[in-house]
C-alpha positions in Angstrom: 103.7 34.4 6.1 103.5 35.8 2.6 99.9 35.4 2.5 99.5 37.1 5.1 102.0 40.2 4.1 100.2 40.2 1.2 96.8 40.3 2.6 97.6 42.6 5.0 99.4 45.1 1.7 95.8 44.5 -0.2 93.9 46.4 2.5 96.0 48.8 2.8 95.9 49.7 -0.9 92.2 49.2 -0.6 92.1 51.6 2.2 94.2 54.1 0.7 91.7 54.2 -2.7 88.5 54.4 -0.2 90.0 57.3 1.0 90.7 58.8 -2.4 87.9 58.0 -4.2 85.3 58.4 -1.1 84.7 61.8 -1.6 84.5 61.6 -5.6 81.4 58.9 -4.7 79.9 61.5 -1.9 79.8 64.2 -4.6 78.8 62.2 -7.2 75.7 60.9 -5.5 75.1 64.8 -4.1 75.0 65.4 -7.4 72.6 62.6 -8.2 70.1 63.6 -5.0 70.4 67.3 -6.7 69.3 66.8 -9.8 66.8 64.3 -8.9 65.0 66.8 -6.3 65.2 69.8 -8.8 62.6 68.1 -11.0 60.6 67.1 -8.6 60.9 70.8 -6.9 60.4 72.0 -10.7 57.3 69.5 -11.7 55.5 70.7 -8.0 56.0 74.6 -8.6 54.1 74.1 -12.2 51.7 72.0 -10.6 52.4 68.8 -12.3 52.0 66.6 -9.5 51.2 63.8 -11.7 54.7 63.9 -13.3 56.2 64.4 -10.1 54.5 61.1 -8.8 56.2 59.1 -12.4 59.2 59.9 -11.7 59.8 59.6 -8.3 58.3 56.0 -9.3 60.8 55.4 -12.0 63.5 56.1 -9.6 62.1 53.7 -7.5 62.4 51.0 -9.2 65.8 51.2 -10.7 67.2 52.1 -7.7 66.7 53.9 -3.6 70.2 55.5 -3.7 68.9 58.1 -5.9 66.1 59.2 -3.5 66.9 61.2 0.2 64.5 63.3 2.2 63.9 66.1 0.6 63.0 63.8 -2.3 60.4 62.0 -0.2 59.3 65.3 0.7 58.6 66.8 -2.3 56.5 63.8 -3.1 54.4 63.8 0.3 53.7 67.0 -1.4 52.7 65.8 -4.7 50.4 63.8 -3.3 48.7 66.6 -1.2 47.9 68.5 -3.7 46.3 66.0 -5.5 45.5 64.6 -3.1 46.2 60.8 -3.3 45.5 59.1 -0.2 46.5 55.6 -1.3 50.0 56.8 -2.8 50.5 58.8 0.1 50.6 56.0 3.1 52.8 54.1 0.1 55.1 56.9 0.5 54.7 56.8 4.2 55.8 53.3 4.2 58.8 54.6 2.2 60.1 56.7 5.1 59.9 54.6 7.8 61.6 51.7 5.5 64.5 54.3 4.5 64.9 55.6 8.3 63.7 59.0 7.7 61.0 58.8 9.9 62.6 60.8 12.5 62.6 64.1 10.4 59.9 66.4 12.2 58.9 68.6 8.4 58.5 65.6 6.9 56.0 63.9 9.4 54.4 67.5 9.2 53.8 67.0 5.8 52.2 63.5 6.3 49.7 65.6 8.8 49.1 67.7 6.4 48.7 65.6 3.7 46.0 63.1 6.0 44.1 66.2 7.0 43.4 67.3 3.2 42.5 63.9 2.5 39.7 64.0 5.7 41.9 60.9 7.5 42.5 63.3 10.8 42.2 59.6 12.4 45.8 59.3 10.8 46.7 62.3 11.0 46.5 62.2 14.5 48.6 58.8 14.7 51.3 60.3 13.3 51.1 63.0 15.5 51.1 61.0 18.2 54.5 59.1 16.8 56.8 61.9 16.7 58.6 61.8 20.0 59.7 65.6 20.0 56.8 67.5 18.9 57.8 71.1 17.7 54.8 74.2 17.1 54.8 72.8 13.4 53.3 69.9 13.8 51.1 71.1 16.0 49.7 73.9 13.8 49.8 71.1 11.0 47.0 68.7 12.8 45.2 71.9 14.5 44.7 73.4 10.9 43.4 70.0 9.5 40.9 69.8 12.2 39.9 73.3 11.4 39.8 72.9 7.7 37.5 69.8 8.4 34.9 71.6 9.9 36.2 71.1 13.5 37.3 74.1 14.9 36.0 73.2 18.9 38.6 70.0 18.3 41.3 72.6 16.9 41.0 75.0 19.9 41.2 72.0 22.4 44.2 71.3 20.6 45.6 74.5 20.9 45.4 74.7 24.6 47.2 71.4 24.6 49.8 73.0 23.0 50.4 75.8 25.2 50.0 73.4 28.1 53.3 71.8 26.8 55.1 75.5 27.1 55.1 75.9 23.3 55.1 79.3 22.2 52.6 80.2 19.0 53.8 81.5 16.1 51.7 83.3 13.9 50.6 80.9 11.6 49.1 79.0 14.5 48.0 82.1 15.7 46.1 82.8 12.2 44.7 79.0 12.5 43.0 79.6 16.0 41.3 82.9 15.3 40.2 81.5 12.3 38.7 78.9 14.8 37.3 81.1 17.2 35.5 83.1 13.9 33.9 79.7 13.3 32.6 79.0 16.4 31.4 82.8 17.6 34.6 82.0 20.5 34.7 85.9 21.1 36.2 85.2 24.5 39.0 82.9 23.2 39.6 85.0 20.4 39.9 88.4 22.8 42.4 86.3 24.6 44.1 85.6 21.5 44.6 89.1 20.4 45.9 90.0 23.8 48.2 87.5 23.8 49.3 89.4 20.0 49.8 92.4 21.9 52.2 91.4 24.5 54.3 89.5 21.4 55.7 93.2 19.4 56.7 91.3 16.7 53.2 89.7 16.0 52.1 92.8 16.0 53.5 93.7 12.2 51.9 90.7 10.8 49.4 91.6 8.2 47.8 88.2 8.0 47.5 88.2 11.7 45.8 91.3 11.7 43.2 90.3 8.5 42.7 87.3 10.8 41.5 89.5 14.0 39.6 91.5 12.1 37.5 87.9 10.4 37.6 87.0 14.1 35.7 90.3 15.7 33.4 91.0 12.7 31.9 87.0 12.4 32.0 87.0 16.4 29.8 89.9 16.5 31.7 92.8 17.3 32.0 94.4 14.5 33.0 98.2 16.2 36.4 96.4 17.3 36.9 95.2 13.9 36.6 98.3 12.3 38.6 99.9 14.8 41.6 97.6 14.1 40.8 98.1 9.9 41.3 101.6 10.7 44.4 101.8 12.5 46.5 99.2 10.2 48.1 98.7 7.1 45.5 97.0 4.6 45.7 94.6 1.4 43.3 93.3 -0.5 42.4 90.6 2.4 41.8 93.5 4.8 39.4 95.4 2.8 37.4 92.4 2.3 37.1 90.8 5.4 35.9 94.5 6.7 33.2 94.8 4.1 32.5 91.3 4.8 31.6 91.6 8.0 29.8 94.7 7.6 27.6 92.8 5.3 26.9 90.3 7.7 25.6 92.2 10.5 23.4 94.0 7.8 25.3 97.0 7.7 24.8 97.2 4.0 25.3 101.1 3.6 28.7 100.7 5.6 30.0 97.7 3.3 29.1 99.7 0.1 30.5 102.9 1.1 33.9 100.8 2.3 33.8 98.9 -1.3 33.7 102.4 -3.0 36.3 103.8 -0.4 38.6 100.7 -1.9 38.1 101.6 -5.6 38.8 105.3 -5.1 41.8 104.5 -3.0 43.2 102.5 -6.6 42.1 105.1 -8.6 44.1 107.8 -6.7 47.5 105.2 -7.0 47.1 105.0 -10.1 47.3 108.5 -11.2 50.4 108.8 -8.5 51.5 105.6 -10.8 51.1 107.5 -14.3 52.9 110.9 -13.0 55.8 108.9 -11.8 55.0 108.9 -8.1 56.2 105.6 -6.0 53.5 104.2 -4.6 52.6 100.3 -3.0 51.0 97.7 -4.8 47.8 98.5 -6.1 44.7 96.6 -4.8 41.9 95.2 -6.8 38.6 93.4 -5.7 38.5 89.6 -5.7 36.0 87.3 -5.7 35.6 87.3 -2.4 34.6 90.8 -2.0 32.0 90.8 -4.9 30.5 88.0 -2.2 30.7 90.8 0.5 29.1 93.2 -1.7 26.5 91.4 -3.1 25.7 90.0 0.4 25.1 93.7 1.3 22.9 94.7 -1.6 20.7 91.8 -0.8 19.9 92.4 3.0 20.0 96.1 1.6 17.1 94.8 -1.3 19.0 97.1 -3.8 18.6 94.8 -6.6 19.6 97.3 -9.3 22.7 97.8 -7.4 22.9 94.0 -6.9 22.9 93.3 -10.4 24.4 96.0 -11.7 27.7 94.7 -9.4 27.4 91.3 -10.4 27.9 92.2 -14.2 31.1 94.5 -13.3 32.3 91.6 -11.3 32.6 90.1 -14.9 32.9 92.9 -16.9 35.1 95.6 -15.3 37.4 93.0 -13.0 37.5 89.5 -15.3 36.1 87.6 -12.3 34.3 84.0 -13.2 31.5 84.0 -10.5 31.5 80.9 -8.7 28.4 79.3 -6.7 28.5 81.6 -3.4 28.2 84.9 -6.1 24.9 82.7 -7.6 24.1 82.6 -3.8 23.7 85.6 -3.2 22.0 86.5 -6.5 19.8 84.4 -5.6 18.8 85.6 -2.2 18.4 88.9 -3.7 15.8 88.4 -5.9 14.5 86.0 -3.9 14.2 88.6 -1.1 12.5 91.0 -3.6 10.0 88.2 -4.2 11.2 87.8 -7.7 11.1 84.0 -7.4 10.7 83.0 -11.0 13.5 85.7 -12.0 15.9 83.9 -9.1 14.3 79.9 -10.4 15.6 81.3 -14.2 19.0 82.6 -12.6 19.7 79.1 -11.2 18.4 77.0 -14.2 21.1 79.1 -16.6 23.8 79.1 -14.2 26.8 77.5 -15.7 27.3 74.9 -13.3 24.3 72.5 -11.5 22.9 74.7 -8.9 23.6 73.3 -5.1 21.6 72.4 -2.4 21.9 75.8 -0.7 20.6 77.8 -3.7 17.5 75.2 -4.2 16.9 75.6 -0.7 17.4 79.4 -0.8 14.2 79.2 -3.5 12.5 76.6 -1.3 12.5 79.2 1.6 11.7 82.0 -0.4 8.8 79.9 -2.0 7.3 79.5 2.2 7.1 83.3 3.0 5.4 83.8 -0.8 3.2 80.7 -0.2 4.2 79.9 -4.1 4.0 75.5 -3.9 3.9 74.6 -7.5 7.6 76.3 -7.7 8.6 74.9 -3.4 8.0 71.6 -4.9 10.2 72.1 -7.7 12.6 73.7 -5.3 12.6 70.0 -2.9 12.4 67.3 -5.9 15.6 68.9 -7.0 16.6 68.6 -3.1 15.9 64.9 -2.7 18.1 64.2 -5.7 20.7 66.1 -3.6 20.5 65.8 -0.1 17.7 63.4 0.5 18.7 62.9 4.5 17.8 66.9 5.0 14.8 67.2 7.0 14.6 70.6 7.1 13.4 70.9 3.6 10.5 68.8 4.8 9.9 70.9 7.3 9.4 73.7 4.9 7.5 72.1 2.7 5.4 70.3 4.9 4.0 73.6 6.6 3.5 75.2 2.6 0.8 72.6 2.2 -1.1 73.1 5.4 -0.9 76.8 4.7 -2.5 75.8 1.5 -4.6 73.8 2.9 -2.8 70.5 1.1 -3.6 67.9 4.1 -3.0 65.0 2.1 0.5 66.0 0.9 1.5 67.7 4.1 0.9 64.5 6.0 2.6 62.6 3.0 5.5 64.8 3.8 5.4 64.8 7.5 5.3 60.6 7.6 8.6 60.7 5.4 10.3 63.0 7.4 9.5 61.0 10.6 11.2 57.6 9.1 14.5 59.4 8.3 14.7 62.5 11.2 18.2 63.3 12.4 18.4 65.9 15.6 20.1 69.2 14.7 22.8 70.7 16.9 23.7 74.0 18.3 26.9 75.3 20.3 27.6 77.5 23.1 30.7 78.9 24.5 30.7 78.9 28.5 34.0 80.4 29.9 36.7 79.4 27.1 34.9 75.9 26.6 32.3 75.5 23.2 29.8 72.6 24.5 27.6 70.7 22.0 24.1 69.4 22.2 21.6 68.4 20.2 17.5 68.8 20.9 15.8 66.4 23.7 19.4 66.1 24.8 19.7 63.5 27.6 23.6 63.0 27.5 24.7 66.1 28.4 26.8 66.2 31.5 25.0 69.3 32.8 21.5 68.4 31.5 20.2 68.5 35.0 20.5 72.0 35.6 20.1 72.9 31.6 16.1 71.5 32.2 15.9 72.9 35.5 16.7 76.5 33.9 13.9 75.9 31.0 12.1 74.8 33.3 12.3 78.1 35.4 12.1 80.5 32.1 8.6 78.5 30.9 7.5 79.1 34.1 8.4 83.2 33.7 7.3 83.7 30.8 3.7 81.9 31.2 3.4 84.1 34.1 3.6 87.3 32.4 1.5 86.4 30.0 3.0 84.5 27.2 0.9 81.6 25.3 2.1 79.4 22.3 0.9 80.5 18.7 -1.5 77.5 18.0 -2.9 79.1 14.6 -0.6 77.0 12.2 -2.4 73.9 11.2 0.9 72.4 11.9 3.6 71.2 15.1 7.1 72.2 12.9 
């Protein structure tokens, strides 16, 4: 009986100091998840994702108490931005081992973090794992497939999504027209910007509105885009995407004028800024609208102008040109016909020159009928993109313009060994369908032949007969 008065007295004393000291252990491992996630927080915000990665490992392996989600979080993170694809399904392995695997932002962050890597395959099974499914992860896996060149697979997604009564926010809003701009989905994307209307607050967004305006211009109608451009708010994002797409519909005169509009608009804030006037931020040209403007001076062939902007890029504005600005350098002179000025551009550049610049040259090199410098141009393309027909294409009909039969065939054998169908893209209704030349897979290839079929028919009637002067096929 005393054993077991005295048992029974030892829990209650052992009770009593749970309940004292409980909360002292609570705060003191608060403290502990605190201090442990403000490094990591701190280490991510100065991009240091290396030292991030260390010590969430030494952690690790003294002990898991130390670690809760927002630790795990911060490291999915870490290894985004890397990115580390091996570390990351580690730390994947993590949260389903500590039970966190229910927290929606943190399987959003595993999408995200799978998308940047390319694996949209696991991206999508983790997708597919989270029972509840809030816009978030949606617009997490329907911006990976977007980013990865996918945009027809990111609009299909987004009608799934709206099929599941899920209202849009406007970041997923901003991923789909970003979508439709890739694809030419003018339809979709009108859709889109009605749907904005009808939402007030949407309306207010500025990175909504830069994203309608990038929709309209790269979808071809440029007059609604400039409409919107005129009636809104504008930063530095909304200036460019406007001169941008005036650029690309070879409305070169319009994008420079805009550009100049841009700098005088600074100018005048800055005096306002000097006298003591309160004015807004003031807006200065990036990178991406020297790309614009050059763009414009080159279908504009104003290579003066051209090159005259390309050094106040550097000089007035600080602004490292990357390969895109060398792009459309390039194309300018090349334009001009001043190949060996553009060959000379390319060969001082201060990185290695890409496939699109060589091939740039290479094109530039058919309409000039120059082949000692084409075949410069495509032996620097084989060491790049061997599996590129295209540039055999080129080159093969340079030699039998030439009259070169012996390389031409050469070329022409080569290119039939390793030939990979190109494909194109049209949007019917709201649906983009693919195919590729000779197509026999298509579900609607039937009446797709019958309709060639019809228009060869037409146009042989009234008169039209294939150009057989070029010595060769391509």
């Amino acid at each position: 009986m005393r054993f077991l008065k005295n048992f029974s007295l030892a829990r209650k004393l052992a009770k009593t100091f749970a309940a004292i000291h409980q909360p002292k252990l609570h705060c003191f491992t608060h403290l502990r998840h605190q201090r442990t996630n403000h490094a990591l927080k701190r280490y991510l915000n100065s991009n240091s994702s290396t030292k991030a990665l260390l010590l969430f490992r030494e952690l690790l392996r003294k002990s898991t108490s130390s670690i809760d989600s927002f630790s795990l979080l911060f490291v999915i993170k870490a290894c985004t931005k890397k990115p580390l694809a091996i570390e990351g399904k580690q730390v994947q392995g993590l949260v389903v081992k500590l039970g966190f695997e229910a927290i929606i932002f943190i399987q959003a962050c595993l999408i995200d973090l799978y998308c940047v890597v390319g694996d949209l395959g696991d991206a999508h099974h983790v997708f597919d794992e989270i029972p509840s499914k809030n816009v978030v992860c949606w617009t997490a896996l329907i911006s990976g497939y977007v980013d990865n060149q996918k945009p027809n697979e990111g609009l299909q997604l987004f009608r799934q999504m709206q099929m599941c009564q899920l209202e849009p926010d406007q970041v997923t809003l901003t991923v789909a027209l970003s979508a439709c701009a890739d694809l030419g989905a003018l339809d979709m994307g009108e859709w889109i910007h009605g749907y904005i209307r009808h939402r007030k607050e949407l309306n207010r967004d500025l990175c909504l509105n830069n994203a309608l305006i990038n929709m309209y211009a790269k979808c071809g109608d440029i007059e609604t885009a400039r409409r919107l451009f005129d009636g809104m708010k504008r930063d530095v994002t909304t200036w460019t995407s406007m001169i941008v797409g005036h650029a690309l519909h070879g409305q070169a005169e319009e994008a420079l004028i805009l550009f100049a509009a841009m700098k005088e608009e600074n100018r005048i804030m800055k005096l306002k800024k000097t006298s003591g006037d309160s004015v807004g931020s003031l807006i200065f040209p990036n990178d991406v609208t020297f790309i614009g403007v050059l763009m414009a001076c080159s279908h504009a062939g104003m290579v003066e102008e051209g090159k005259r902007q390309f050094q106040s890029m550097i000089r007035d504005y600080n602004l490292k040109p990357r390969p895109p600005h060398f792009g459309c350098m390039v194309d300018l002179l090349c334009r001009a016909g001043l190949l060996k000025e553009a060959y000379d551009l390319m060969i001082h550049m201060p990185v290695q020159p890409n496939a699109v610049l060589w091939r740039t040259l290479l094109g530039a090199c058919a309409i000039q009928g120059d082949a000692i410098l084409a075949a410069e141009a495509r032996a620097r393309l084989l060491e790049l993109e061997a599996s590129h027909v295209g540039d055999d294409v080129v080159m093969s009909n340079i030699y039998a313009s030439k009259g070169m039969w012996d390389e031409k065939i050469t070329v022409r054998n080569k290119m039939k060994q390793r030939r990979v169908p190109g494909c194109s893209s049209i949007e019917v209704g709201s649906e983009i369908s693919e195919f590729v030349t000779a197509d026999d897979v298509h579900r609607s290839k039937r009446e797709i032949y019958e309709v060639l079929e019809h228009l060869m028919k037409t146009m042989k009637a009234r008169g039209y007969a294939p150009e057989m002067s070029s010595p060769t096929e391509y």
